[in-house]
VOTOR-645772 format. One record per atom (N, C-alpha, C, O, CB): residue in three letters; x, y, z. Coordinates in steps of 0.001 Angstrom, whole numbers, plus 500000, padded with zeros to 6 digits. Glycine has a CB too. Layout:
<rs>
AlaXYZ
...
</rs>
This chain:
<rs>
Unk552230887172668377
Unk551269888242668318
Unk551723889253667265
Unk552826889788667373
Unk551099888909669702
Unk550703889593666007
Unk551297890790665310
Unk551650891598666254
Unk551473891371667450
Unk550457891503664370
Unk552166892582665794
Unk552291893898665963
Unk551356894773665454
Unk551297895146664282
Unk553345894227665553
Unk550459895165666565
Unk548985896116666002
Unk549351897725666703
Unk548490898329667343
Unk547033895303666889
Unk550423898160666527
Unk550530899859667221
Unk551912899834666585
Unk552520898839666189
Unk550462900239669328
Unk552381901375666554
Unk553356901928665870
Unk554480901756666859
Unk554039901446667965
Unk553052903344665407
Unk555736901854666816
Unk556590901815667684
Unk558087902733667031
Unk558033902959665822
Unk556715900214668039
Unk559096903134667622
Unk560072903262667716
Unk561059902700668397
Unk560914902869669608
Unk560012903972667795
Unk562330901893668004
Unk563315901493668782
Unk564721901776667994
Unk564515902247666875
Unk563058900022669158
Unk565493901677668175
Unk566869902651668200
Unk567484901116667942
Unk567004900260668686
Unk567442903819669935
Unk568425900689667036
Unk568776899721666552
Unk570011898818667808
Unk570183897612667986
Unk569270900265665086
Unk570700900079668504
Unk571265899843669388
Unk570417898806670628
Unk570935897742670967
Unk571681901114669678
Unk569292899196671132
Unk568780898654672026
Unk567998897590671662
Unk567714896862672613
Unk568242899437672660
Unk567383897128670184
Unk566466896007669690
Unk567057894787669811
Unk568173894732669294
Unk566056896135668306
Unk566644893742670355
Unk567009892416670137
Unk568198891926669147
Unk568204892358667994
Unk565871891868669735
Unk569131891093669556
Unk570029890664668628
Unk570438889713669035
Unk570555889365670210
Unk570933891368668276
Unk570883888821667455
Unk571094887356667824
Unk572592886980667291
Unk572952887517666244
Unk569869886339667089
Unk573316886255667831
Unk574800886044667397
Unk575058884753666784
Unk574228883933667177
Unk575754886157668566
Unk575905884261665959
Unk576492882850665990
Unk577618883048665511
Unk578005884121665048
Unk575825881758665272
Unk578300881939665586
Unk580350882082665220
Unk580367881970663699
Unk581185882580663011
Unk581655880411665968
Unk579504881230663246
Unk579447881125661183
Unk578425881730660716
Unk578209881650659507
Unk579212879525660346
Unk577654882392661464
Unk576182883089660736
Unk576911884923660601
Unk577190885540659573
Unk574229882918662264
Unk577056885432662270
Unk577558886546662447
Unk576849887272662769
Unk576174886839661835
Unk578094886953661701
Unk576004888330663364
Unk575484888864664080
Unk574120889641663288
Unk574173890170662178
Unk576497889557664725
Unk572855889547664214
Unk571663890315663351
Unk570867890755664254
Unk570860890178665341
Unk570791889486662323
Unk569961891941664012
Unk569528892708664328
Unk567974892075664035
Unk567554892359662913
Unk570137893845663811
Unk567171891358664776
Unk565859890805664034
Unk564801891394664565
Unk564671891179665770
Unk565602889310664115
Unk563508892479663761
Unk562951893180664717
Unk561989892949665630
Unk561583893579666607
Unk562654893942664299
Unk561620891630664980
Unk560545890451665156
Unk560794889768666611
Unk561872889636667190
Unk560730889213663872
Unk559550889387667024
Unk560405888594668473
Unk559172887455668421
Unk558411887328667462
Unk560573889774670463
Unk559127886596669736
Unk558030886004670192
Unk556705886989670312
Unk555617886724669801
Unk558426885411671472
Unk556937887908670911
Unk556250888843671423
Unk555166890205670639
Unk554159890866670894
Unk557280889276672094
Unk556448889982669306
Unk556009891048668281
Unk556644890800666850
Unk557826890598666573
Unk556455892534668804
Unk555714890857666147
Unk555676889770664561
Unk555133890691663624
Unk553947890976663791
Unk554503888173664531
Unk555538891047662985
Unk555062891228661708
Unk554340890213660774
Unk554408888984660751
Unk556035891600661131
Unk553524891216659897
Unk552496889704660020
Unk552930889895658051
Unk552922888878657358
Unk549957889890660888
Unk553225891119657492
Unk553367891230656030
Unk555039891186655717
Unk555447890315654949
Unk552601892715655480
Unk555644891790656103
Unk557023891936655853
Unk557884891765656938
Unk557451892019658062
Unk557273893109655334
Unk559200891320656771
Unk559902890890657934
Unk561229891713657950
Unk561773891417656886
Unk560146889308657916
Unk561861892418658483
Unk563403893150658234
Unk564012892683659742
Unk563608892479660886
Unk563374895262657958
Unk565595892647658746
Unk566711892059659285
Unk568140893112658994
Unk568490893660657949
Unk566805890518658575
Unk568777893130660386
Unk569914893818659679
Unk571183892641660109
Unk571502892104661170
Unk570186895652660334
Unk571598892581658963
Unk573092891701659371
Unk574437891803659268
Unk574976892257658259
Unk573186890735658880
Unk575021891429660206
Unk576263891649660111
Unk577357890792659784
Unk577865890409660838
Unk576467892061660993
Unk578003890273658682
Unk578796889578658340
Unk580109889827657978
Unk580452890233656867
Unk578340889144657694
Unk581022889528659132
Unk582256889573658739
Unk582784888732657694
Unk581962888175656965
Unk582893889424659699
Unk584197888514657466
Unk584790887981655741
Unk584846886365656272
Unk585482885759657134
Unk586887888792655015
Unk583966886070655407
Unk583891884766655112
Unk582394884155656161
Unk581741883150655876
Unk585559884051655488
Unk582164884955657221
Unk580753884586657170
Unk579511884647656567
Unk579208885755656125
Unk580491884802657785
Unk578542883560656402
Unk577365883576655659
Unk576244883362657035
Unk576194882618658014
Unk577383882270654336
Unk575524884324656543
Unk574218884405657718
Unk573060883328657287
Unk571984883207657875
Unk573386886154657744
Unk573510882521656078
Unk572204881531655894
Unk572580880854655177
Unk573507881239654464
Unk570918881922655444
Unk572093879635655030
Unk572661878146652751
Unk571532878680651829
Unk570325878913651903
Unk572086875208652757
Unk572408878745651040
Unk572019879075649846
Unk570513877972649728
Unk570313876766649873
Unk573403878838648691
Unk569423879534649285
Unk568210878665649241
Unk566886879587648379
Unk567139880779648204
Unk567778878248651004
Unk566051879271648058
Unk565359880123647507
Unk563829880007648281
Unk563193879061648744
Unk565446879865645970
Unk563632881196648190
Unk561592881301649118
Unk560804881113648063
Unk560555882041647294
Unk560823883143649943
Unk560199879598647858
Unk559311880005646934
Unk558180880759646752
Unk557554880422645747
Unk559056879314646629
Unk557726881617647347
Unk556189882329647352
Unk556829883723647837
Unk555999884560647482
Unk554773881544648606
Unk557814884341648426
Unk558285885809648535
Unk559446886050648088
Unk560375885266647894
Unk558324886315649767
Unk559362887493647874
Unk560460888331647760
Unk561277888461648330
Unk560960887798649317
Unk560355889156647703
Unk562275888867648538
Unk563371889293649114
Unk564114890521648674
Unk564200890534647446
Unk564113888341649079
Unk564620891444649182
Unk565142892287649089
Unk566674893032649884
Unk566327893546650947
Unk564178892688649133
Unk567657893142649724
Unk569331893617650416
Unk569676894749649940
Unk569751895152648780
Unk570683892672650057
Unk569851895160650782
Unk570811896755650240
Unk572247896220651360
Unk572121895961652557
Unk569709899031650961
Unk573406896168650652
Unk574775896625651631
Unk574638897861651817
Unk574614898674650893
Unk576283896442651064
Unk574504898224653323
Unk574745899640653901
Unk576345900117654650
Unk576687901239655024
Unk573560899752655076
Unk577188898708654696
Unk578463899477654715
Unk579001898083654469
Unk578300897076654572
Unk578992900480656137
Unk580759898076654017
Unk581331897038653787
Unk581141896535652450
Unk580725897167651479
Unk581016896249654662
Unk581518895235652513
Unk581714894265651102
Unk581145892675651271
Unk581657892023652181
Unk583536894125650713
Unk580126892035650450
Unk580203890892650821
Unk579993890142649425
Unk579827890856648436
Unk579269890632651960
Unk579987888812649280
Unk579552888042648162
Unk578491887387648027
Unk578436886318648633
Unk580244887302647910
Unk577426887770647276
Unk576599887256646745
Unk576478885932645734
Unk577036885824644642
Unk576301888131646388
Unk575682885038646320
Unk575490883810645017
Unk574412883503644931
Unk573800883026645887
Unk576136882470645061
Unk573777883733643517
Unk572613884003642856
Unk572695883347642060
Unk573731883389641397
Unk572286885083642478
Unk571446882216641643
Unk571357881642640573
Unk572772881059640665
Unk573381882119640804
Unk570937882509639412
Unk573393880437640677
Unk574993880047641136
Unk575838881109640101
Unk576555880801639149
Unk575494878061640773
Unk575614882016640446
Unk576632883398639762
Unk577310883723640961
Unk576762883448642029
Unk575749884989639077
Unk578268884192640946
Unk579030884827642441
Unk579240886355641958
Unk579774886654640890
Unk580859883965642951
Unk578801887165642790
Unk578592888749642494
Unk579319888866644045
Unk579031888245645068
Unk576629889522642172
Unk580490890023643791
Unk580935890820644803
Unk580273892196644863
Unk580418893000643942
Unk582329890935644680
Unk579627892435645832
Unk578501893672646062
Unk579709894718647296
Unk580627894235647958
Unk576460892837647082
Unk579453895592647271
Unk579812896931648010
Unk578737897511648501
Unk577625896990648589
Unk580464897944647205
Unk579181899091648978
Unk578443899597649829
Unk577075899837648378
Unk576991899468647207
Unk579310901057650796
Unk576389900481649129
Unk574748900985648297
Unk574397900128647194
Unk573652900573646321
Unk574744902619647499
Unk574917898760647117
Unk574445898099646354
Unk573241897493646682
Unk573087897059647823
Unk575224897427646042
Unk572051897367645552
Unk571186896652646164
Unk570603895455644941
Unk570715895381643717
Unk570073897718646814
Unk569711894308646364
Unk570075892699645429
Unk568307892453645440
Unk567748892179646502
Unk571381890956646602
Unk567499892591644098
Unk566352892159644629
Unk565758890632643903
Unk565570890379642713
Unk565365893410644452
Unk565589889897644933
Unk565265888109644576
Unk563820887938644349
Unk563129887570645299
Unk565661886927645970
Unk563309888151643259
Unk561444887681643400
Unk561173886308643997
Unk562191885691644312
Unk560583887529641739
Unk560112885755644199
Unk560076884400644601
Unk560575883368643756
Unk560130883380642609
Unk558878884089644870
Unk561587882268644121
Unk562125880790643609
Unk563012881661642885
Unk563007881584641656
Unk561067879517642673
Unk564118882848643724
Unk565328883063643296
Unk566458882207644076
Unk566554882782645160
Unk565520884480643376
Unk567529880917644062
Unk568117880849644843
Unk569683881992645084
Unk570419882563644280
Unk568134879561644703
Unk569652881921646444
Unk570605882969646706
Unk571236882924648372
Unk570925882040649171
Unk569779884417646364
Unk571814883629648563
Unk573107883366650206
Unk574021884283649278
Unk574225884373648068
Unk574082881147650811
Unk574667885195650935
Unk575221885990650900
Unk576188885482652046
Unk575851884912653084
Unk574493887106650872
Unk577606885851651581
Unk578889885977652843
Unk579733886616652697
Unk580291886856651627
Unk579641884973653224
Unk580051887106653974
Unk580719888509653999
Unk582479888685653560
Unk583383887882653791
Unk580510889014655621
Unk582543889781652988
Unk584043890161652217
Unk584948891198652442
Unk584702891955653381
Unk583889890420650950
Unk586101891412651664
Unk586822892717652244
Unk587964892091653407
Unk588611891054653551
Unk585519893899653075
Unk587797893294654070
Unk588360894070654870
Unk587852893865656442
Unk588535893777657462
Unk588148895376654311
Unk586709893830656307
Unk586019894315658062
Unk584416893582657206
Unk584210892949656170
Unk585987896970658776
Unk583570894110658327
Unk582550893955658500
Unk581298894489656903
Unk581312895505656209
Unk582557894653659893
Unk580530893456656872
Unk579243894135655826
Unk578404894015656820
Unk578344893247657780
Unk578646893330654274
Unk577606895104656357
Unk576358895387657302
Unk575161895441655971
Unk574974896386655203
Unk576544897145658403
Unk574544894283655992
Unk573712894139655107
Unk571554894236655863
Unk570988893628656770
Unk574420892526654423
Unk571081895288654878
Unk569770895531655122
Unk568694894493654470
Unk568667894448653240
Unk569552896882654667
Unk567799893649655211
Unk567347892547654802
Unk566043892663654829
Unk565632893071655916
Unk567785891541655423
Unk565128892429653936
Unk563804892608653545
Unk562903891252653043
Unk563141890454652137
Unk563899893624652454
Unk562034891304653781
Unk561506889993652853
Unk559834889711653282
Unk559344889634654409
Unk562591888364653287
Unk559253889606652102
Unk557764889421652495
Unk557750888152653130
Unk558734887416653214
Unk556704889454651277
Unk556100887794653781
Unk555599887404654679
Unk554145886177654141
Unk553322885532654792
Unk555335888764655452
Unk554337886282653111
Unk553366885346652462
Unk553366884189652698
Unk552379883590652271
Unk553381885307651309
Unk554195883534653294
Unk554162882081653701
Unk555799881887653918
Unk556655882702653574
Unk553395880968652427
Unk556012880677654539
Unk557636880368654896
Unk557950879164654240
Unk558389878199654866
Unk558020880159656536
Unk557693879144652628
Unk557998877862652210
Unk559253878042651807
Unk559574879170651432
Unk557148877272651221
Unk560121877086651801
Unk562103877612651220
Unk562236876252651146
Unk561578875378651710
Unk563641878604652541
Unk563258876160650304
Unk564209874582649565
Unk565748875547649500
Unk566176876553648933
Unk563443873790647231
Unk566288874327650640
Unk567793874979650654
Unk567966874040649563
Unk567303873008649454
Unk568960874901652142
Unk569168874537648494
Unk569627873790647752
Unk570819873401647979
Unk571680874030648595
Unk569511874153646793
Unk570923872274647456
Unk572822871995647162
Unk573636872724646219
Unk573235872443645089
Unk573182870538646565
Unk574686873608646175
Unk574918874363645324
Unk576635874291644998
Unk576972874527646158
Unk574302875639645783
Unk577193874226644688
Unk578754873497644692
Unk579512875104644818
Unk580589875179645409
Unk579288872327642844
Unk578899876308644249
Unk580047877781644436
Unk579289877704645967
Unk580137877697646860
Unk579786879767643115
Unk578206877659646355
Unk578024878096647986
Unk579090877168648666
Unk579934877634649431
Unk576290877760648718
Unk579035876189648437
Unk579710874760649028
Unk581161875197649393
Unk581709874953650468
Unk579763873355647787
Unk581694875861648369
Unk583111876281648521
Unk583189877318649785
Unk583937877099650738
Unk583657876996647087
Unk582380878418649703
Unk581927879406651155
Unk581404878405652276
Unk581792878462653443
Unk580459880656650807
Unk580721877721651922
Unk580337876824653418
Unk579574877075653765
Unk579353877056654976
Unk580930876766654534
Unk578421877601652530
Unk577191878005652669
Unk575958877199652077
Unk574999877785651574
Unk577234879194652200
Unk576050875719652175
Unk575010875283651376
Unk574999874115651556
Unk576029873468651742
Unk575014875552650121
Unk573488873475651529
Unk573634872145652450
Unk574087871200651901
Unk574358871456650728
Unk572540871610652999
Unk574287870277652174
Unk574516869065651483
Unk573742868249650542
Unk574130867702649510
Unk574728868380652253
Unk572349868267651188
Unk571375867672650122
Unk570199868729650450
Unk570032869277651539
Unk570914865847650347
Unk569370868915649213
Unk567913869375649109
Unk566989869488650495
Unk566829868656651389
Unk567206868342648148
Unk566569870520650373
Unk565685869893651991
Unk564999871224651759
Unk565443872259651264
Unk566724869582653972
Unk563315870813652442
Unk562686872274652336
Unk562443872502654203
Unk561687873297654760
Unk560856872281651143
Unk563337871541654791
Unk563114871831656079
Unk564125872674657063
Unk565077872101657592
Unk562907870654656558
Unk563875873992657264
Unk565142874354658404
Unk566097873815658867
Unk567311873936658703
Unk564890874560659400
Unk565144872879659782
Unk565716872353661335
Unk566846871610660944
Unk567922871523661537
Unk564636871302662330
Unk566286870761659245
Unk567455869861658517
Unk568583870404658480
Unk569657870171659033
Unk567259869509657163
Unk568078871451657482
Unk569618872290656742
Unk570325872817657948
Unk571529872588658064
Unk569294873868655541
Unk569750873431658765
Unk570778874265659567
Unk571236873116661018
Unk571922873599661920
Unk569873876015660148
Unk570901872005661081
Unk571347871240662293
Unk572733870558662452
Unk572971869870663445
Unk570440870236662454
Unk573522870727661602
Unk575194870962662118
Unk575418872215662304
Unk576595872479662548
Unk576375870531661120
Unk574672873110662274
Unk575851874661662395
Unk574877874994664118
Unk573849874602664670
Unk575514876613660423
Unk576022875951664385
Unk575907876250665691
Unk574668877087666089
Unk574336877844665176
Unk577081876883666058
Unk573822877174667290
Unk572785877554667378
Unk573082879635667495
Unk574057880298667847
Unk572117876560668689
Unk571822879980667045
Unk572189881274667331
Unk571511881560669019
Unk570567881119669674
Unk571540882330666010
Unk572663882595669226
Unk572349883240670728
Unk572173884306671203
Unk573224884945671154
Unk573020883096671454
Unk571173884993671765
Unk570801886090672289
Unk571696887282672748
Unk572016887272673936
Unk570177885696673169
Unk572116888246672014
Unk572987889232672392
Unk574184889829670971
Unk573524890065669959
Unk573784888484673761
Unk575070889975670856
Unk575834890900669690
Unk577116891271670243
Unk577393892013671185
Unk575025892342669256
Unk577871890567669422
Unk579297890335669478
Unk579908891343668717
Unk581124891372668906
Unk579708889005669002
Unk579459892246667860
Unk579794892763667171
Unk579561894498667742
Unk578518894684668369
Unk579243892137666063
Unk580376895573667562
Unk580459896936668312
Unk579269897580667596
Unk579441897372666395
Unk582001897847668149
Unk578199898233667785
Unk577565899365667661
Unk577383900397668146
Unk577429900570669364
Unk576908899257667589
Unk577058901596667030
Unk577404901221665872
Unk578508901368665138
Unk579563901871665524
Unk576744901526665340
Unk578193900783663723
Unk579873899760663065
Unk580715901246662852
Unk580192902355662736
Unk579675898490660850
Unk582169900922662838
Unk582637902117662837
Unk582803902559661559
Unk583244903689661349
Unk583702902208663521
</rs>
């Protein structure tokens, strides 16, 4: 069901989903309530986790700001180390995956239109080294992500980050 009325929720109390290699996110979206144009995500990736394989949306945008921490970006197979207030913007059929760096925790702000859910994870040999990228081509989810562990309802991670 879109979401047809305004709301407020406090980031602390909104839905959150965990996994041991993804790392923790904040998704505002549920069964229940969908955005029907734009989708935001907040994530949390500790060093050396990646919250997704390297892949590109062909038909939307995407948009990241790091709001605290350090993580690595791979774009176009470039590897960019990003910091705090950096921000990463992907037009459609940019490939890209992010995993987290430093010290502690990145808390990365995630944006992305709603125009359709078409994506091709790619095979990418610098993601490959992070452990972020599938093995072969696939424009199907269920493919790419069906060795890694399922995500689960709740947040392993302290809020908010210190």
């Amino acid at each position: 069901m879109i979401a047809d009325t305004w709301f407020i929720e406090n980031v602390a109390d909104a839905p959150w989903m965990t996994n041991e290699v993804g790392g923790d996110a904040c998704v505002f979206e549920s069964d229940e309530r969908e955005f029907g144009q734009i989708g935001y995500t907040l994530a949390v990736l500790q060093p050396g986790q990646g919250g997704g394989f390297y892949h590109k949306e062909l038909d939307n945008q995407e948009d990241f700001l790091v709001l605290s921490g350090e993580c690595i970006a791979i774009i176009e197979n470039e590897e960019c180390h990003l910091k705090q207030w950096d921000f990463v913007h992907c037009p459609p059929g940019t490939e890209h995956v992010f995993v987290g760096a430093g010290n502690g925790p990145c808390l990365l702000f995630c944006i992305g239109a709603r125009h359709s859910r078409n994506y091709l994870y790619v095979r990418n040999e610098l993601a490959l080294k992070h452990g972020v990228s599938v093995e072969h081509d696939t424009p199907v989810s269920a493919e790419a992500y069906a060795g890694r562990p399922k995500w689960e309802h709740g947040r392993k991670v302290t809020w908010p980050l210190a």
